[in-house]
C-alpha positions in Angstrom: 0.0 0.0 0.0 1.1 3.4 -0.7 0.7 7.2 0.7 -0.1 9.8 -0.8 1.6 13.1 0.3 1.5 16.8 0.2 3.1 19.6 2.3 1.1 23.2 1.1 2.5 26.6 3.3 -0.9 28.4 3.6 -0.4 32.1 4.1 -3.3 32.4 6.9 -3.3 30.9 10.6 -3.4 28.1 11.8 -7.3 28.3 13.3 -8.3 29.2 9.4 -6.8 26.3 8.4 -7.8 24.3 10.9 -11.4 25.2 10.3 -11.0 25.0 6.6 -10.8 21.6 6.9 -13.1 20.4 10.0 -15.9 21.6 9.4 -18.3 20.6 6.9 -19.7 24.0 5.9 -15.9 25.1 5.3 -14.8 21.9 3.6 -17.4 22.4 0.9 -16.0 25.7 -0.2 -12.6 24.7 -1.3 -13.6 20.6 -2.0 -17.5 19.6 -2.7 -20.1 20.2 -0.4 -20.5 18.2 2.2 -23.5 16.7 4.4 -22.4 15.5 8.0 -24.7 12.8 9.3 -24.1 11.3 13.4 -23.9 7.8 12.9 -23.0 5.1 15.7 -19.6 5.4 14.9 -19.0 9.4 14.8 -19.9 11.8 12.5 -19.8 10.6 8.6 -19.3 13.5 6.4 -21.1 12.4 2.8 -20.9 13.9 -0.6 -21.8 13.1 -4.0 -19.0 13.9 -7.3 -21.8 11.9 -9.6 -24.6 9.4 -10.3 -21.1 7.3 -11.8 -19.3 7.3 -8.3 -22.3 7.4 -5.7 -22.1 8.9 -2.6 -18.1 9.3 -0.6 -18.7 8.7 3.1 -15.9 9.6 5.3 -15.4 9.1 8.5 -14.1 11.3 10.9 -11.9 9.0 12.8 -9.4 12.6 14.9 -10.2 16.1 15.5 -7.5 18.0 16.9 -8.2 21.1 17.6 -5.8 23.4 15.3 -3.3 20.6 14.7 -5.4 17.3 13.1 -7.5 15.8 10.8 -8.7 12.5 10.0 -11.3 11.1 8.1 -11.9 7.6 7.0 -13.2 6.5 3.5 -16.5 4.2 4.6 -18.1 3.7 1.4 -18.2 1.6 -1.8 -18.0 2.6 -5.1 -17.9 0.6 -8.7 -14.8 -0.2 -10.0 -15.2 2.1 -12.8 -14.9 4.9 -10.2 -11.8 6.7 -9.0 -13.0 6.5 -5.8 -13.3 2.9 -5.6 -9.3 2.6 -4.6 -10.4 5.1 -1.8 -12.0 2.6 0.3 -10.6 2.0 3.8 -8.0 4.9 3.2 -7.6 6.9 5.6 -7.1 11.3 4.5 -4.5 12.9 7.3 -4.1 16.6 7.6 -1.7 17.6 9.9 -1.0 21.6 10.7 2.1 23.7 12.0 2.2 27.5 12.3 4.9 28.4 10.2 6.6 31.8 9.6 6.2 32.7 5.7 8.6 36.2 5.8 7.5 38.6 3.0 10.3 41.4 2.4 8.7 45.4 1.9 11.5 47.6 0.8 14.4 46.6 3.4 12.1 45.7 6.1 11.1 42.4 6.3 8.1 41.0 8.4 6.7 37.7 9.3 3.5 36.8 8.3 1.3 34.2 10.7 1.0 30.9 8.1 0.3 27.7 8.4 2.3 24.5 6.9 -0.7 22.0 6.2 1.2 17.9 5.9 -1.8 16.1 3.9 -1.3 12.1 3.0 -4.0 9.6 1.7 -2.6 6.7 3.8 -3.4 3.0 2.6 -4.1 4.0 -1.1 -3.6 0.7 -3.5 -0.7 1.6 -5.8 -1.7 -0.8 -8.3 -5.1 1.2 -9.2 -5.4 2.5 -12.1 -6.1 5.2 -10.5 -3.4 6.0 -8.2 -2.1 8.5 -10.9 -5.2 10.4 -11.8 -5.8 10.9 -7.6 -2.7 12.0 -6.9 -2.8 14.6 -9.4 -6.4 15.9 -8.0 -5.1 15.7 -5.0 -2.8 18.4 -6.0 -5.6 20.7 -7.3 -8.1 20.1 -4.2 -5.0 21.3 -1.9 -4.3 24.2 -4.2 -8.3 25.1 -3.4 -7.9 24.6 0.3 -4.7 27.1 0.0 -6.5 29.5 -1.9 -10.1 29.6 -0.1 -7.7 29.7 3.6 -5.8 32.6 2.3 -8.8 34.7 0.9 -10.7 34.5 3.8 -7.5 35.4 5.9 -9.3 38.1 8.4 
């Protein structure tokens, strides 16, 4: 099994980030909406990419506050579906405040940001999909850093 990995610096703080990405309301503006429902085993956030991949349910196995994310893929998809290697993954986001330094003139002052170490954690690297997930990986982080840091006050 493979991992998936990204580290992202994320010119906001670390409670933006943090929020960004545990709540549901503030996932959906940078990912896909999302729908939490309580279940018996925790909160299962649910959304729906298309009638071809049904429904991604993951579960949110860690909340730290301002330091950790986890979620749990719980759902089942057909194997035509990029989401069907996603099963029993588990998505990790793991924050750090950071200092990104920004230079005006000959002064130069540090800016609160946030370094945001994401990894897909039991992915099958044999999928054919592996690839193609990786890369939207990529682009859904490049959202997340680009929502965080427009809503920055």
């Amino acid at each position: 099994m493979a991992t998936i990995r990204y580290q992202v610096l994320i010119d906001a703080p670390v409670a933006k980030v943090y929020e960004a990405i545990s709540t549901a309301d503030r996932i959906g503006t940078w990912w896909d909406k999302q729908t939490p429902i309580q279940t018996d085993r925790g909160v299962v956030l649910e959304h729906n990419p298309g009638p071809e991949h049904g429904v991604v349910k993951l579960r949110v196995v860690e909340l730290v506050p301002n330091k950790r994310v986890e979620w749990e893929c719980v759902s089942s998809h057909p194997k035509s579906s990029p989401a069907s290697a996603w099963t029993g993954t588990h998505f990790i986001f793991e924050i750090v405040e950071g200092n990104n330094v920004a230079s005006a003139g000959s002064n130069r002052d540090q800016i609160p940001a946030t370094i945001l170490d994401f990894s897909q954690v039991g992915y099958d690297e044999q999928s054919e999909f592996f690839g193609s997930n990786n890369a939207a990986w990529e682009q859904v982080l490049q959202n997340l850093k680009r929502t965080a840091e427009s809503q920055r006050g």
